[in-house]
Structure formats: structure tokens, C-alpha cells
C-alpha positions, 0 to 999 in steps of 0.5 A: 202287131200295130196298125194304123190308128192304132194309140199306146201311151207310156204312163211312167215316162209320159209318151203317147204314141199313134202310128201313122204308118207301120211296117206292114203300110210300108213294106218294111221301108220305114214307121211312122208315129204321132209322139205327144210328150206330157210335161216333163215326160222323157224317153228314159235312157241315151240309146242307139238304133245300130240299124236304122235313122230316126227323123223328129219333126217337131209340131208343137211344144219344145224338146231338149234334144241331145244327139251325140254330144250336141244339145238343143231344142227342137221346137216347131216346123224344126226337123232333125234327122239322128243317124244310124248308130249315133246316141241320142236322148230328149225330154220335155223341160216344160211344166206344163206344156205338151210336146208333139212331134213326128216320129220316123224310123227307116227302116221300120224293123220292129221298132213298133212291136218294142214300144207295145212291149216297153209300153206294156211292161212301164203300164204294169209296173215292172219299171223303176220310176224312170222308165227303166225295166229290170236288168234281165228283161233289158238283155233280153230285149237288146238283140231282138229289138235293135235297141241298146244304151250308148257308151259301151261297144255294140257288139259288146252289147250284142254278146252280152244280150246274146248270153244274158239274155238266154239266161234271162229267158229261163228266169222268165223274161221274155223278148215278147208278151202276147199281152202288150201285143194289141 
């Protein structure tokens, strides 16, 4: 469980993540992190929180930003909200210039727990050069998470993260490693 304070950082796609508030701190009611983003780090994939809003309030450098169809770049004192259910994706383009923002999912759900667990498996190497991990280890994730890619159906998703997902666990994928757990 994450605590306040408390520093994880994704060494494959280049993000450093210190909460400021977790889900314990707020009931449940939302999460807050400092988001440092090396030069050209990135959150690997366009995904969707079916259940939650995510705000970005940029504090210094520049990211590209899409929220749906809409491209632009967030740069300091800018804040964007991305709606439950809508398809977002950044990046830092620059070469040599650090990104910070903060992050604010509402409600927190178990956002926090994912990171330490996507963080986890990146800094071990069981993701591709991305950021993405092995097909089974993502169905296995995509429920418990709340997390899933845009573009096909939700609850397509949903059904196939529900029996890949059980199929993934007998290979020996899990939805949670005690080891990334911090």
C-alpha cells in the first residue's frame, strides 16, 4: 500500500511518481501524485479509467497531451481534466527537458497499487522496450485495475479480462505481486 511520501519511478518509460495523497489519506475519495517525466518519457499506451477522472495540473516543463481526438500541450500553471471513460495519452517530446505535473484521480480506486505493480514488473524487465508487459500479465491486470486501452468496447474488454485473465493466473500471471508492493 502506498503511503504518503512515498517514491516509485518507471525506468523503462521514464516516470517518477511521489504521492501526495493516497486513497487511505482520502477515504477513497480521490489520489494524488507528483508526475516528474524524464526527456522523452511517456505513458506507454492510449487507455481509458471507465470509472474515474483524472485532472493533470501541469508545474514545469511541456507535455503532448491527446484526450480523445484533441492534441495539445500542456504547459505550466494549464490544467486539463480527461473524463471518466475518455481515451487519453501523453509524452514529454523534449530532448532534454524534465516534465512535472500533478496527478489527481477521483475516486482513487486502486490506481496507486497498479503503478507499484506496472512499476514493479518495467523495473524487472517483464516489459518490452515500451513499457508494455506480456499479453496475459495485461488480461490479468484489466479488471482488477480499472484500467484498459481505447478503441475496443469496454465490456468487450471486461469479458475478455475475465477468461483470459483466469487463464493467465494458471500460467503464473498475477493481478498482485507482494514484491512491488512497498
Amino acid at each position: 500500500m502506498a503511503q504518503q511520501g512515498q517514491i516509485i519511478e518507471n525506468k523503462v518509460t521514464g516516470e517518477k511518481v511521489t504521492f501526495l495523497a493516497t486513497a487511505a489519506d482520502t477515504d477513497g475519495k480521490y489520489l494524488r501524485f507528483r508526475l516528474n517525466v524524464k526527456p522523452q518519457g511517456f505513458v506507454t499506451v492510449n487507455h481509458v479509467h471507465p470509472s474515474q477522472d483524472e485532472k493533470f495540473e501541469m508545474k514545469k516543463g511541456k507535455l503532448k497531451v491527446l484526450v480523445g481526438k484533441k492534441e495539445f500541450f500542456l504547459i505550466p500553471g494549464e490544467t486539463t481534466l480527461i473524463p471518466k471513460g475518455i481515451g487519453h495519452q501523453w509524452w514529454n517530446e523534449s530532448p532534454d527537458e524534465e516534465a512535472e505535473m500533478e496527478v489527481e484521480f477521483t475516486p482513487a480506486g486502486n490506481m496507486e497499487t497498479f503503478l507499484e505493480q506496472y512499476y514493479g514488473l518495467c523495473n524487472e524487465g517483464k516489459c518490452d522496450a515500451k513499457g508494455t508487459p506480456a499479453f496475459m500479465q495485461i488480461m490479468s491486470f484489466g479488471n482488477e485495475y480499472e484500467l484498459f486501452v481505447s478503441g475496443p468496447p469496454i465490456g468487450v474488454q471486461r469479458v475478455m479480462s475475465a477468461v483470459l485473465g483466469s487463464i493467465a493466473h494458471l500460467m503464473g500471471y498475477k493481478k498482485y505481486y507482494a514484491q512491488y508492493a512497498r
